[in-house]
C-alpha positions in Angstrom: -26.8 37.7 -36.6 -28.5 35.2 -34.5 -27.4 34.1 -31.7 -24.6 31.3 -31.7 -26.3 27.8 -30.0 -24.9 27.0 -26.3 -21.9 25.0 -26.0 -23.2 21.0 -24.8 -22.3 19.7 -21.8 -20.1 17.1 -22.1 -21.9 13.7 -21.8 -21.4 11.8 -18.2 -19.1 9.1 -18.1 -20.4 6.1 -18.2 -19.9 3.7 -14.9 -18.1 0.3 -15.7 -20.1 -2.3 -15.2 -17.2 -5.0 -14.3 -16.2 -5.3 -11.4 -13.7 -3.6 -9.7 -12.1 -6.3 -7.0 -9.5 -4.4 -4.9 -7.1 -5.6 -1.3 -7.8 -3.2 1.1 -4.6 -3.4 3.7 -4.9 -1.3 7.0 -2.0 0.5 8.7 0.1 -0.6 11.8 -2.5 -0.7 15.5 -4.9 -0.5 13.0 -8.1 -2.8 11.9 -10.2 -3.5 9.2 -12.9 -2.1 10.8 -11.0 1.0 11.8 -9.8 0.9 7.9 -12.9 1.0 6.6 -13.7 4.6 8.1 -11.1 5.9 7.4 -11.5 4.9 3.8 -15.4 6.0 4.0 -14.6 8.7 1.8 -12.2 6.7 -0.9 -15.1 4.0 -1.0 -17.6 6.2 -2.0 -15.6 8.3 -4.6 -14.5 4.4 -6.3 -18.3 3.4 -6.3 -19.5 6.3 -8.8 -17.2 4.7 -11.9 -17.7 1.2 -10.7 -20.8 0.4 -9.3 -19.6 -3.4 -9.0 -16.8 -2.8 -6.8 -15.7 -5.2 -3.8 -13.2 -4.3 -1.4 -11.8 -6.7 0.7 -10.6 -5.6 4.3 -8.0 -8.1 5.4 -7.0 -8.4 8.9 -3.3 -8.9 9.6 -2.6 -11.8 12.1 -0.7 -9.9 14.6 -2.4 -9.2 17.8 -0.6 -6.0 19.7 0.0 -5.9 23.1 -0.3 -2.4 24.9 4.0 -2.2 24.6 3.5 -2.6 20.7 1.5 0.4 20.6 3.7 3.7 20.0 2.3 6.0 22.8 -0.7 4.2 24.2 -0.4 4.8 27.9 -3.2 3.0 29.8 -2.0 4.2 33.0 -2.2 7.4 31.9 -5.9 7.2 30.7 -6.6 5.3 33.7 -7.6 2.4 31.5 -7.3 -0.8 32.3 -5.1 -3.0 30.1 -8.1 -5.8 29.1 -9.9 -2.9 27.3 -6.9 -1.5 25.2 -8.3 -1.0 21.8 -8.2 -3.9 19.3 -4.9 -3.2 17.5 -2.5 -5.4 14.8 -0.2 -5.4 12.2 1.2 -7.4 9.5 4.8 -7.6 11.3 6.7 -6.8 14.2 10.2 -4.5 13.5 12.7 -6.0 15.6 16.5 -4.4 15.4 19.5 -6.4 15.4 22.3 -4.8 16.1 25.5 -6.7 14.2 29.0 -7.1 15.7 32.5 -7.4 13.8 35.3 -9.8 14.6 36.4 -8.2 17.7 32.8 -7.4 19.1 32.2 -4.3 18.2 29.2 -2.9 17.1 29.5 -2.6 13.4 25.4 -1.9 11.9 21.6 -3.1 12.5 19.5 -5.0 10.9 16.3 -4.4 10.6 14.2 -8.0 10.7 10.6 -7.8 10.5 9.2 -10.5 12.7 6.2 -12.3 11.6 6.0 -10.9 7.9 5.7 -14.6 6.1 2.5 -14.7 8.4 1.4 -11.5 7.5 2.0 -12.2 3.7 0.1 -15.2 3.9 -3.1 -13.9 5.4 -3.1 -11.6 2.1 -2.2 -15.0 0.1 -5.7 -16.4 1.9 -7.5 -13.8 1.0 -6.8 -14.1 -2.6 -7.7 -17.8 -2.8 -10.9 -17.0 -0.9 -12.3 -13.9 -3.1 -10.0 -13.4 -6.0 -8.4 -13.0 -8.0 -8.0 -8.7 -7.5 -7.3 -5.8 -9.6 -5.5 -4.0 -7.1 -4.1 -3.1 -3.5 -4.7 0.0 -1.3 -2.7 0.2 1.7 -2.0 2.8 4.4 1.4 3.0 6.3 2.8 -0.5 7.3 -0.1 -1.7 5.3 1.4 0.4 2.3 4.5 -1.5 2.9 3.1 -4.6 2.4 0.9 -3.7 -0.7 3.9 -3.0 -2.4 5.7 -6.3 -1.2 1.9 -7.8 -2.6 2.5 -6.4 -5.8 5.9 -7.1 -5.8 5.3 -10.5 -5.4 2.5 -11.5 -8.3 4.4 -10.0 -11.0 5.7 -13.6 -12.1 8.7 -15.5 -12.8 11.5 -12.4 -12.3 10.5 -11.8 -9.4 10.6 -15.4 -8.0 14.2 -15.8 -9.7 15.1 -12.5 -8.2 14.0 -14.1 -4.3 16.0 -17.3 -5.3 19.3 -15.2 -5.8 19.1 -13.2 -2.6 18.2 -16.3 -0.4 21.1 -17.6 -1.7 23.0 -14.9 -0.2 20.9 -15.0 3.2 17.7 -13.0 2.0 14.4 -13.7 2.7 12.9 -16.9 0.5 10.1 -16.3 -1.9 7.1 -16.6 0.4 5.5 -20.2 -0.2 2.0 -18.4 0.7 2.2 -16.7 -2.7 2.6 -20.2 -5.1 -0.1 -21.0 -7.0 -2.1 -22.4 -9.9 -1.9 -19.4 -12.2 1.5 -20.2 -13.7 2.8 -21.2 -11.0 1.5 -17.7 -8.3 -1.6 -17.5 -6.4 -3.0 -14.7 -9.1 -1.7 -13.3 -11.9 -0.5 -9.8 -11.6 -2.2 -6.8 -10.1 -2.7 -3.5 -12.3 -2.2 -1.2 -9.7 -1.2 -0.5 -5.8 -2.0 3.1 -4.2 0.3 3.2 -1.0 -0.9 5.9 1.5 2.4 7.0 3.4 4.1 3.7 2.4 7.8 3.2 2.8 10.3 0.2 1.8 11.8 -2.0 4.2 15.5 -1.6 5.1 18.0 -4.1 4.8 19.5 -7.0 3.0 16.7 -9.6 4.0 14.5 -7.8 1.6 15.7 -6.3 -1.0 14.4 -9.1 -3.7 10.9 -7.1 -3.3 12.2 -3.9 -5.2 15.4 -5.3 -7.4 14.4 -5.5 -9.9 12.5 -2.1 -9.5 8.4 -2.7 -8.9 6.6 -3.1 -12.8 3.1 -2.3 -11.4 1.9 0.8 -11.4 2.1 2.4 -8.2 0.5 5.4 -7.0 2.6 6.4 -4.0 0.2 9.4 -1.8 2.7 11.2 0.9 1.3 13.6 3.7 3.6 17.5 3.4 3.9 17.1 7.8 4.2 13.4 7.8 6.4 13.2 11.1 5.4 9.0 11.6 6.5 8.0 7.6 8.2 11.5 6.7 8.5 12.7 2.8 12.0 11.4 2.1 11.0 7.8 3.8 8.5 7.9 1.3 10.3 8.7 -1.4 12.4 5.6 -0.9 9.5 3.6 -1.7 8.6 5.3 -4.5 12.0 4.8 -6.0 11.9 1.2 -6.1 8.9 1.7 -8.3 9.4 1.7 -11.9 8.4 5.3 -13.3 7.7 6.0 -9.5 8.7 9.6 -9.6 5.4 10.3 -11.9 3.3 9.1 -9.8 3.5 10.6 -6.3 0.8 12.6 -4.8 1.7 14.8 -2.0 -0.9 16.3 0.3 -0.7 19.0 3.1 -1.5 16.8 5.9 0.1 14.2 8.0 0.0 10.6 8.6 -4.0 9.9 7.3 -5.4 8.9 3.9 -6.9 12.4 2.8 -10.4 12.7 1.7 -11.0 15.8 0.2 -11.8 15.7 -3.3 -8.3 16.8 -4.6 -6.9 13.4 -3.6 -9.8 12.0 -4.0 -9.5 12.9 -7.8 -5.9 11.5 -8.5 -6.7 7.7 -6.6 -10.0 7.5 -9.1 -8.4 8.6 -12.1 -5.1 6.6 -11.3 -7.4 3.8 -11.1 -9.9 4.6 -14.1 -6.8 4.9 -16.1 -5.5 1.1 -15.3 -9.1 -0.6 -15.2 -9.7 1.0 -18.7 -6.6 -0.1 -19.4 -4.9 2.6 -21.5 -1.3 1.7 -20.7 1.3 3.4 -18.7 -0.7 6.4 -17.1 0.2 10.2 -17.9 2.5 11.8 -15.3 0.1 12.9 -12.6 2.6 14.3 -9.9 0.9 16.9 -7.8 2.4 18.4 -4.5 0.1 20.6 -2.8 1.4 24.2 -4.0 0.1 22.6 -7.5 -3.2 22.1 -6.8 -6.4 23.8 -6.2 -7.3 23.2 -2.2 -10.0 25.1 0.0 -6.7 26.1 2.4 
């Protein structure tokens, strides 16, 4: 009997050749230069299916002082403080602590200080290199590219701001109003959030009701002690079919860059750029999947 012929590789896929345009939103004390490194890795795996691709770092407009920073000591370096390190964020969290009729403490509100300027810096960014495919976005940054997404997904969403300002919410950012029916772009077709959460609180709650239509891929770190697993989760219950796409890996607050998580960003993206659809269920927690530790 002769021998049956080998089995052919499968062929290669074949890189996209449009472009792949995607937000790029650093965490809180971080920078867009800082982001970059830390997204080396992400950058590199994105580049092999689309060779075209852009990513745009945006800076958010809050300066830090040394006091913003959680745990930054100078004294304790012996550093002065005119050579902290270039930190900012898209918002300052401020708590408000509320009173009842007879001056008692009766809850807090969280208020994040700054946001609409934050917002907006994303909002210029758009009008200067859009329109985008997508957001990535790493802790606070996370936050905001869900509120990004949140807020380009059209005329619900804008109805939904106008009925919580109503009732003392936060207004529909003006940053956001555009020339594509009426928004700065039209929607996005995806967000990955890196450790994202949700903000807290009345003032902002027209971001996730209704629940987030774009596709979200929420990525959560197993010893996450600064955005911890069940903070996370909030997020990623705001999202619509959110519990199907959650990656958890074994590290903490970082955006991983071993191939594992590597895999499930690119594939969660290759599935919305080719643009099959709701994607399969790709949850994965790290007892799932196969890692060199």
């Amino acid at each position: 009997m002769a021998p049956a012929p080998p089995t052919p590789k499968p062929a290669a896929a074949t890189p996209s050749t449009r472009p792949l345009k995607v937000l790029m939103l650093h965490g809180f004390t971080q920078s867009p230069t800082l982001f970059h490194a830390k997204t080396r890795a992400l950058s590199k795996a994105l580049s092999k299916p689309f060779p075209n691709l852009h990513l745009s770092y945006v800076p958010a407009p809050h300066r830090l002082a040394v006091a913003d920073i959680p745990g930054y000591n100078p004294e304790a370096l012996d550093m002065p403080i005119s050579e902290a390190p270039e930190a900012y964020g898209w918002w300052r969290r401020k708590d408000h602590i509320m009173k009842d009729g007879q001056g008692k403490e009766a809850e807090t509100e969280v208020v994040y200080e700054g946001i609409e300027k934050g917002l907006q810096s994303v909002a210029d960014c758009i009008r200067e290199e859009g329109p985008f495919d997508g957001v990535v976005g790493f802790s606070q940054g996370a936050a905001a590219a869900a509120m990004v997404a949140s807020l380009l997904e059209g005329r619900t969403r804008k109805d939904a701001f106008g009925k919580a300002e109503a009732k003392g919410g936060m207004p529909y950012p003006s940053s956001f109003r555009g020339e594509v029916d009426g928004f700065v772009q039209a929607p996005l077709k995806f967000a990955v959030c890196y450790s994202g959460f949700r903000a807290p609180g009345r003032f902002y709650k027209a971001f996730y009701e209704p629940q987030i239509r774009t596709e979200v891929l929420n990525v959560l770190g197993q010893v996450d002690v600064v955005v911890d697993e069940v903070r996370g989760m909030q997020l990623v219950s705001v999202c619509e079919g959110g519990e199907g796409r959650v990656v958890v890996h074994p590290g903490g607050h970082f955006v991983p860059s071993q191939k594992p998580w590597l895999d499930a960003v690119v594939g969660f993206i290759k599935q919305r750029m080719e643009g099959e659809g709701k994607t399969e269920k790709i949850e994965k927690r790290v007892e799932d999947m196969d890692v060199p530790f």
